[in-house]
C-alpha positions as CSV (number, residue, x, y, z in Angstrom):
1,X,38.4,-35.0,-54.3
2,X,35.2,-33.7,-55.3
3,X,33.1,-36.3,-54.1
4,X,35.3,-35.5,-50.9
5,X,34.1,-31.8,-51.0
6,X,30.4,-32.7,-51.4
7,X,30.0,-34.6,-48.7
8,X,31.9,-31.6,-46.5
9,X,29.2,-29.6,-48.2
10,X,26.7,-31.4,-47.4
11,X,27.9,-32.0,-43.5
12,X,28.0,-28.6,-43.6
13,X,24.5,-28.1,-44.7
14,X,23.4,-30.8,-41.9
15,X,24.6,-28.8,-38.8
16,X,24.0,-25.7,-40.1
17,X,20.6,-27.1,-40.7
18,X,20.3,-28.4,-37.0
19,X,21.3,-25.2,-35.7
20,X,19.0,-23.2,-37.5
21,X,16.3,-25.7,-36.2
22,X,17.5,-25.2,-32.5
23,X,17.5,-21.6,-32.7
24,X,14.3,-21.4,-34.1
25,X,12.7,-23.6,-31.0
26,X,14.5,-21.3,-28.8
27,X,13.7,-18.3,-30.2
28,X,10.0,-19.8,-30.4
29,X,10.3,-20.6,-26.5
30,X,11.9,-17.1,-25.3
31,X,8.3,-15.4,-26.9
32,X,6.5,-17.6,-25.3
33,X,8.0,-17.0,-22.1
34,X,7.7,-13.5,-22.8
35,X,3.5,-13.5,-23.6
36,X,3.8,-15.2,-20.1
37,X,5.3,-12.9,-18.5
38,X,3.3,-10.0,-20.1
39,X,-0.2,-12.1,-19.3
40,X,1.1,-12.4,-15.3
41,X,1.6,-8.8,-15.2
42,X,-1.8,-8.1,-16.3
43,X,-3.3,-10.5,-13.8
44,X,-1.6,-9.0,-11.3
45,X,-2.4,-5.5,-12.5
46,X,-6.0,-6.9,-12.7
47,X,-5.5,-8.8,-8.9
48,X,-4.4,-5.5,-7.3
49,X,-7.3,-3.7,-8.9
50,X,-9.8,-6.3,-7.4
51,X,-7.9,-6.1,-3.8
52,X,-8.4,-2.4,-4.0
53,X,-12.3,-2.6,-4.6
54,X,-12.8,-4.7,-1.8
55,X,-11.0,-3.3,0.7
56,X,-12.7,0.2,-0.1
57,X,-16.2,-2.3,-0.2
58,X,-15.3,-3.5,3.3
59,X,-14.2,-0.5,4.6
60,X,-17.8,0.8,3.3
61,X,-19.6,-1.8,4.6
62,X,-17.8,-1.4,8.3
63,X,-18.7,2.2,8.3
64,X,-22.5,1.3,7.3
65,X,-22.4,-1.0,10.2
66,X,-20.9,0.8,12.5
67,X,-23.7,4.0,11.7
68,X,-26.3,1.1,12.0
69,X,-24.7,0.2,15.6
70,X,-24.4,3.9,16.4
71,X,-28.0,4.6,15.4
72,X,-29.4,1.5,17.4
73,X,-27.3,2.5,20.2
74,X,-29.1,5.8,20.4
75,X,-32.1,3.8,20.8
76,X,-30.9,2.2,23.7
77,X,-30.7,-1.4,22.2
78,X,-27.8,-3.7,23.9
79,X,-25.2,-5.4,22.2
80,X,-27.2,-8.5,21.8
81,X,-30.1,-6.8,20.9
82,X,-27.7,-5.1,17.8
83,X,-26.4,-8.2,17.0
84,X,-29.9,-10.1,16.1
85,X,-31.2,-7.3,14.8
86,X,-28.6,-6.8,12.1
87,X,-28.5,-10.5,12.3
88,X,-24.4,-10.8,12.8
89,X,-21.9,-12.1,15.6
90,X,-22.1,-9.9,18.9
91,X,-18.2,-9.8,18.5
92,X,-18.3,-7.6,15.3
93,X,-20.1,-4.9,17.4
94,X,-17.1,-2.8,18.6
95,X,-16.8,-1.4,22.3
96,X,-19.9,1.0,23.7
97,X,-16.9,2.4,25.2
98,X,-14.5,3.9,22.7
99,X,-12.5,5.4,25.8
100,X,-11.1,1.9,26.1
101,X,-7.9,2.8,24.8
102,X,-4.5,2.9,26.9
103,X,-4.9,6.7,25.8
104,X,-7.7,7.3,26.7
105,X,-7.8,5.8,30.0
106,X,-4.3,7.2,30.7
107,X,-6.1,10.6,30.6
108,X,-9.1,9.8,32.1
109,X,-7.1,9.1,34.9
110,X,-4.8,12.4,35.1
C-alpha cells in the first residue's frame, strides 16, 4: 500500500513538475512578447518623430525654393533659365501664373 502511495506521490510530483515547467516558458514568452510590444511602440513613437522633421524640412526647403524662384522671377529669368540655375527639373518650378486656379479664373471672368 505504501509503495502504492509513493509512486502516486511521486506521479504527482511529475506533472506538477511539468506544469510548473510549462508555465514558466509561458510566462517567460508573454514578457517577451510584451518588451516587444513596448520596443514597437517606441519605434513608432521614434518613426513619427522622424516623419514630422521632414515634412517640416520639406516644407522649408519648398518655401526656400519657391523665394529663390520668386526672387529670380523679379529678375526677369524664364522658367528654364530658373531651373539650370538652381540646377532642378523645370517641372518643380510652379505656375508664373498663380491665377491659374478654377477660382481665380472664375473671377477673373465676372
Amino acid at each position: 500500500m505504501a509503495t502504492h502511495r509513493s509512486a502516486a506521490v511521486a506521479a504527482r510530483q511529475r506533472v506538477n513538475d511539468h506544469l510548473q515547467a510549462q508555465i514558466d516558458r509561458l510566462t517567460s514568452a508573454v514578457e517577451d512578447g510584451i518588451k516587444a510590444v513596448e520596443h514597437l511602440e517606441k519605434v513608432q513613437r521614434e518613426r513619427d518623430q522622424l516623419l514630422a522633421t521632414l515634412d517640416e524640412q520639406q516644407r522649408a526647403a519648398e518655401s526656400g525654393l519657391n523665394a529663390a524662384v520668386d526672387d529670380l522671377r523679379s529678375l526677369g529669368k524664364s522658367k528654364k533659365e530658373i531651373a539650370q540655375l538652381l540646377d532642378i527639373d523645370p517641372r518643380l518650378i510652379r505656375s508664373r501664373h498663380p491665377s491659374s486656379s478654377p477660382q481665380t479664373r472664375a473671377s477673373d471672368h465676372a
